[in-house]
matplotlib code that plots the C-alpha trace (Angstrom):
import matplotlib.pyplot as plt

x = [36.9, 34.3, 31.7, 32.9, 32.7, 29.0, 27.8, 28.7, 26.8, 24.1, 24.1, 25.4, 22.5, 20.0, 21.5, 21.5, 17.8, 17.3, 19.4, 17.8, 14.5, 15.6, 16.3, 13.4, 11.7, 13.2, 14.0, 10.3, 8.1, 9.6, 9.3, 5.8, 4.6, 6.6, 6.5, 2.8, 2.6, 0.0, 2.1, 5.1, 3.0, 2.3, 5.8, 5.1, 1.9, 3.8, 6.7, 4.3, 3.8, 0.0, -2.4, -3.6, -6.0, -5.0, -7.4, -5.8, -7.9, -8.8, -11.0, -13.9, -12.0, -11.2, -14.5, -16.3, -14.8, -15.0, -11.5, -12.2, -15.4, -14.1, -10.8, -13.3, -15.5, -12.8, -10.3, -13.9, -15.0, -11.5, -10.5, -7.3, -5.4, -6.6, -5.4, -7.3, -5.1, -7.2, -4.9, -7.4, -6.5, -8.0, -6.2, -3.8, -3.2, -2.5, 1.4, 1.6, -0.2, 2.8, 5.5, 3.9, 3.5, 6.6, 8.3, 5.9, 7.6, 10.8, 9.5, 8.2, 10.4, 7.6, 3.8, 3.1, -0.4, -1.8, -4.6, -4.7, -7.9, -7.8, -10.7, -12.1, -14.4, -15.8, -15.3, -11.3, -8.9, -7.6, -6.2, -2.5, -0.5, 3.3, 4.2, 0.8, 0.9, 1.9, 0.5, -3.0, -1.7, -3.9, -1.1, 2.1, 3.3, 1.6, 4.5, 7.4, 8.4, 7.8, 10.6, 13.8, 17.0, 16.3, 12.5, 13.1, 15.1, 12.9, 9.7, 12.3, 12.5, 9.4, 6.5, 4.6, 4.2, 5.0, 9.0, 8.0, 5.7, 8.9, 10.8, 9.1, 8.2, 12.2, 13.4, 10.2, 11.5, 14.6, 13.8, 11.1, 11.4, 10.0, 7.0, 6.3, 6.7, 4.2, 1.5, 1.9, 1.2, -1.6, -3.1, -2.4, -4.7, -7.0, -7.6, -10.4, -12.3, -11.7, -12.3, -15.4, -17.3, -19.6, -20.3, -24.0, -23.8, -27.0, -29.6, -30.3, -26.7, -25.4, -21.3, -18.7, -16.4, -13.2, -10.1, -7.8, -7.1, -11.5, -13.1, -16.6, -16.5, -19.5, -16.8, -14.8, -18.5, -19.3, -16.2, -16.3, -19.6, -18.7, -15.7, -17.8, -20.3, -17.4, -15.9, -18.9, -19.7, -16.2, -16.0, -19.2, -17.1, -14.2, -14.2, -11.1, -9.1, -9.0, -5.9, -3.0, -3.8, -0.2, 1.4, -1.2, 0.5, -2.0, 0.0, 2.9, 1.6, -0.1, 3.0, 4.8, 2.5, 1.9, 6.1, 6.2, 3.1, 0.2, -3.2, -4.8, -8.6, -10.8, -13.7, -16.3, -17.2, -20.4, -20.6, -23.1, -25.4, -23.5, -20.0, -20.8, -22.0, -17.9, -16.4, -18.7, -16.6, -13.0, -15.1, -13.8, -14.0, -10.7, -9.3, -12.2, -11.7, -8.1, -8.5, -10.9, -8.7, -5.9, -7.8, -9.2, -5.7, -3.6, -7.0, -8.2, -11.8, -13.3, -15.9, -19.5, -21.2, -24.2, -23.3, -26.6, -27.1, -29.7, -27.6, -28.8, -26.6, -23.4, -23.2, -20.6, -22.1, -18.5, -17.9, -20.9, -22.0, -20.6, -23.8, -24.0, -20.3, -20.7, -23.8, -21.3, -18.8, -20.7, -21.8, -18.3, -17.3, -19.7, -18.2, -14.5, -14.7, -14.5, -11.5, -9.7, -10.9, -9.1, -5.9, -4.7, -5.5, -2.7]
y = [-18.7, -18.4, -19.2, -17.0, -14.1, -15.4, -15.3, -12.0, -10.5, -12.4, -10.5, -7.0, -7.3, -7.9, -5.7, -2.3, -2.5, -3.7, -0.5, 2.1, 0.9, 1.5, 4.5, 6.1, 4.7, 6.4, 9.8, 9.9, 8.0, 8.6, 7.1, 8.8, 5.4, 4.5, 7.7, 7.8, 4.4, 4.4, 3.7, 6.0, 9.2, 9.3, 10.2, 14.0, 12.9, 9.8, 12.1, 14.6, 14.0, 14.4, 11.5, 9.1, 7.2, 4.7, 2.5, -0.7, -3.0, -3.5, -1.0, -2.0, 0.2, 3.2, 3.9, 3.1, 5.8, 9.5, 10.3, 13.8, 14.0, 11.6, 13.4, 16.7, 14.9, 13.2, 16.2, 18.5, 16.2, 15.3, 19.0, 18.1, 17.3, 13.5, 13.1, 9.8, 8.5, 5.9, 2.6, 1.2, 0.0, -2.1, -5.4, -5.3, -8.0, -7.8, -8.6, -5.8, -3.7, -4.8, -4.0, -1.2, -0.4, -1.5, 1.2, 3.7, 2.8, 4.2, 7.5, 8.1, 5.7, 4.1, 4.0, 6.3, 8.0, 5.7, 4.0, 0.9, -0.1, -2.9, -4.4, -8.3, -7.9, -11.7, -11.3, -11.4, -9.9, -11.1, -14.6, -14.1, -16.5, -16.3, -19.7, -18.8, -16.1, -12.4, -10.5, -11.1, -11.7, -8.9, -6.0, -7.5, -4.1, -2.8, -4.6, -3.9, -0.7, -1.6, -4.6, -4.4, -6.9, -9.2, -9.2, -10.1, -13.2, -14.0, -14.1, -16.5, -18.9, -19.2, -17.6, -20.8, -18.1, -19.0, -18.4, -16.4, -14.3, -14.1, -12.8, -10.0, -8.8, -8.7, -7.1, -4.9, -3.6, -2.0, -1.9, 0.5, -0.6, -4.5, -2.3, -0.9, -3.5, -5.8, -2.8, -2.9, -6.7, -6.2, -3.4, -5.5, -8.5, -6.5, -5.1, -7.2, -6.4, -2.6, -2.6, -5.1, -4.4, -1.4, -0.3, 1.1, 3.2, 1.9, 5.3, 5.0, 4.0, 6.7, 7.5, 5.1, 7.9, 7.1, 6.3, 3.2, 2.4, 2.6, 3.9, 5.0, 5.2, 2.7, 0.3, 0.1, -0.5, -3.1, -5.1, -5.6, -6.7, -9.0, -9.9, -10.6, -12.8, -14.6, -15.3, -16.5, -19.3, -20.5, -20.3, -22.7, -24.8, -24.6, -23.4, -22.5, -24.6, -23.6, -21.4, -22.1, -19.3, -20.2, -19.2, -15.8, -12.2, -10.8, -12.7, -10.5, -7.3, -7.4, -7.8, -5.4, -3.2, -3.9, -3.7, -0.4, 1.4, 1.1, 0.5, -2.2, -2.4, -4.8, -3.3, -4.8, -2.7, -2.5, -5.5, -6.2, -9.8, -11.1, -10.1, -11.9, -15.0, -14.8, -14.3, -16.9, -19.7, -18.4, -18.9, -22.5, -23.1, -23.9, -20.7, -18.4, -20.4, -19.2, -15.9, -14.9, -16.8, -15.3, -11.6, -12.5, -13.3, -9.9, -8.0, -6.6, -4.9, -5.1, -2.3, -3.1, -1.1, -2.1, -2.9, -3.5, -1.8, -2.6, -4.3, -1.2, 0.8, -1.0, 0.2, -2.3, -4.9, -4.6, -0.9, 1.4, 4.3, 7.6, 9.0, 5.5, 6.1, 9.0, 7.3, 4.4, 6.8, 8.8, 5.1, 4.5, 8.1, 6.9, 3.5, 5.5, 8.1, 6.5, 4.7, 7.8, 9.6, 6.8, 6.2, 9.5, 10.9, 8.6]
z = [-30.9, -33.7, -31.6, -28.6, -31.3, -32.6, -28.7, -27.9, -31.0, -29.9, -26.4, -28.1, -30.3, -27.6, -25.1, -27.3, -27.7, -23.7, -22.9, -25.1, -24.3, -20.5, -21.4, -23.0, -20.0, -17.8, -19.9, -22.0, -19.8, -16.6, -12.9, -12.0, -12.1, -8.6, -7.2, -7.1, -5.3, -2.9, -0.1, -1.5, -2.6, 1.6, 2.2, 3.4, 5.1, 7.1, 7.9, 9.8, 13.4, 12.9, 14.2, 11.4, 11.1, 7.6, 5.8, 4.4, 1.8, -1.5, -3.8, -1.7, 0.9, -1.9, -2.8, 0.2, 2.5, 2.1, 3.9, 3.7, 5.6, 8.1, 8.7, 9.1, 11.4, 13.7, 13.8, 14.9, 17.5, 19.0, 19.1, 17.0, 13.8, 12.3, 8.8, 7.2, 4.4, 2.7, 1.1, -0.5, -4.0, -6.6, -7.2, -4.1, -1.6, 1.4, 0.6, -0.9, 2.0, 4.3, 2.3, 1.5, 5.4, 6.1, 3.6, 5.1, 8.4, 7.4, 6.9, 10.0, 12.5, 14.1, 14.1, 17.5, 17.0, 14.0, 14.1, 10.5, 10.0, 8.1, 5.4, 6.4, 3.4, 4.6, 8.4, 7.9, 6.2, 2.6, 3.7, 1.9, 3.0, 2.9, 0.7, -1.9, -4.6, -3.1, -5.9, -8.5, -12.3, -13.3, -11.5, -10.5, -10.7, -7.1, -5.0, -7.3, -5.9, -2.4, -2.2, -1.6, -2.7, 0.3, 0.2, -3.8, -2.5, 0.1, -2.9, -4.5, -1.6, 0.1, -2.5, -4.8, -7.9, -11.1, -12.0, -14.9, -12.8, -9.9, -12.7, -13.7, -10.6, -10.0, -12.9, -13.1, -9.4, -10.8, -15.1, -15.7, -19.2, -17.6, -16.1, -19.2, -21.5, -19.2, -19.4, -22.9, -22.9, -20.8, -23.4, -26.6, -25.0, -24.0, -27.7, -29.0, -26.3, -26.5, -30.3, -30.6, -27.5, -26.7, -23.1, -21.9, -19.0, -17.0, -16.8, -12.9, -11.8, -9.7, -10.2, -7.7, -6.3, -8.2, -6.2, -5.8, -9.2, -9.6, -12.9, -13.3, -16.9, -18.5, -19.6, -16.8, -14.5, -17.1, -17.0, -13.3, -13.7, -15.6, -13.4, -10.6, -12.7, -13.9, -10.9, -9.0, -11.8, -11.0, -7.7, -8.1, -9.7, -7.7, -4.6, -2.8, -0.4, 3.6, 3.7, 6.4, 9.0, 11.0, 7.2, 7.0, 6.2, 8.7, 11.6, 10.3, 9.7, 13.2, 14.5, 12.7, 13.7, 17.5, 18.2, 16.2, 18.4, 16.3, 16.7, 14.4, 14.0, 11.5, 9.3, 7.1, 3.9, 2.2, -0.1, -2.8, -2.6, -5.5, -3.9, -0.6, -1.9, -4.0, -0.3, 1.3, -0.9, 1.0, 4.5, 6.0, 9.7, 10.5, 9.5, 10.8, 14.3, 13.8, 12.9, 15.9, 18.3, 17.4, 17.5, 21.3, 21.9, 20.7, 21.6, 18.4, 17.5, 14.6, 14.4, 14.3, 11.0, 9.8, 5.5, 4.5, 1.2, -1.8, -4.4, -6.9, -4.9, -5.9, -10.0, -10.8, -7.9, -6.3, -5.1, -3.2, -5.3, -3.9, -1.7, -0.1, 0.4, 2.5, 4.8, 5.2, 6.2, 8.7, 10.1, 10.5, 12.0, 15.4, 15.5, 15.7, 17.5, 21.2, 20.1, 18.6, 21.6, 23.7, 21.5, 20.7, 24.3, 25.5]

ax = plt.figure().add_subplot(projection="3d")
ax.plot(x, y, z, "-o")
ax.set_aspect("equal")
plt.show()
């Protein structure tokens, strides 16, 4: 009995912290954090009946299109409304993107006039595949407020992440306090950095237009630098294993897509020499044979843009400066206009 009693002082003395830190999550903090989701924030735009043309990708995608000018350009040529919602967000997979989609469904009952155009940064989209990880380590918290209970269980059952990982995403889903307390880790390991480094902002860089999670201060251009450096020395090392297209995301979200009335289109974005040598290491045949079979079979374009820029024009050597941005986008306005023309005529 003893022990029964020493138990549940155990749990009473662990649960009243849990519970009050809940609650000043909730009450001091609040839930801007999900509301403000990408996907989520869209809500009055997805409701509308107004044609959309919606970029999915990574912040490749967020800083390499100026959705503004496009939506100008597009709704003046076509003689009506397009509204360009741009997706793309730093650190995202393309999970994420479908269950983000898939939420975004709800809101407006089915994807009649929408065109996704979706980011194949090395000639296909980001190869997610359904048994492999759904999120990066670096930001768990872009998928938690897009599952739901049964998506959760399916992560459980079929995803190869790490149990501890599969936890937090779970509790982080409903406890703002786990979001919280995970961004706090995050913070406290990047300290050393923050206090012992300093951060030159290069004289003849030109600003990245700063969207999808994108900063444009000098540390955040440096630290992708870096990142990208990084990564190529170990992609050297170890390159990646050919991906399971029969197990890809893409398969799913195409078909999500074609049974709910949308149009899906492929895009490559502006990419830096450094950042396509990184990509080349994904490229295996089997997969790319795949992929393109798979497009010829369901129909789908990818747009032809040229992406040639001088790698002094990507600050960071990941994301196109912002008056590149806008060439890019005009390139990309041409390319788009005979299929909005055709699409949303229908």
């Amino acid at each position: 009995m003893n022990m029964y009693k020493f138990l549940g002082k155990i749990l009473i003395f662990l649960l009243v912290p849990a519970l009050l830190l809940e609650l000043v999550s909730r009450t001091v903090v609040g839930k801007d954090w999900y509301e403000n989701h990408f996907y989520l924030a869209a809500k009055k735009e997805l409701q509308s009946q107004t044609a959309l043309l919606i970029f999915v990708g990574s912040s490749r995608t967020a800083t390499a299109i100026d959705s503004e000018y496009l939506s100008e350009r597009l709704s003046r040529d076509l003689n009506q409304k397009i509204l360009v919602l741009n997706m793309g967000q730093g650190y995202s997979t393309l999970t994420e993107h479908y269950f983000g989609i898939k939420r975004a469904l709800a809101y407006r009952g089915s994807f009649k006039n929408v065109i996704f155009v979706v980011e194949a940064a090395h000639g296909f989209p980001l190869m997610n595949e359904w048994h492999g990880s759904w999120v990066l380590e670096e930001a768990p918290q872009i998928i938690m407020p897009v599952l739901n209970s049964k998506e959760i269980f399916e992560m459980w059952k079929i995803s190869s992440m790490d149990p501890g990982l599969k936890t937090l995403i779970s509790s982080g889903r409903y406890l703002l306090s786990a979001r919280y307390f995970h961004r706090f880790r995050r913070l406290i390991q990047a300290l050393p950095e923050q206090i012992f480094a300093r951060y030159r902002q290069e004289h003849d860089s030109v600003g990245i237009r700063e969207a999808g999670g994108v900063s444009n201060s000098a540390r955040a251009l440096f630290l992708t630098r870096e990142t990208v450096k990084s990564q190529f020395e170990l992609l050297k090392k170890h390159p990646q294993s050919c991906p399971d297209f029969a197990d890809s995301v893409f398969i799913s979200l195409t078909d999500l897509l074609k049974a709910n009335e949308a149009e899906l289109l492929t895009y490559v974005p502006p990419q830096s020499s450094l950042d396509i040598q990184n990509l080349s290491y994904y490229r295996c045949s089997d997969f790319k044979n795949a992929f393109e079979a798979f497009c010829r079979k369901k129909s789908l374009k990818q747009l032809s843009v040229p992406t040639s820029f001088p790698d002094r024009d990507f600050p960071d050597l990941l994301h196109l400066n912002k008056p590149n941005s806008l060439i890019f986008t005009k390139t990309l306005a041409d390319e788009l206009l005979p299929v909005c023309r055709s699409y949303f005529s229908q």
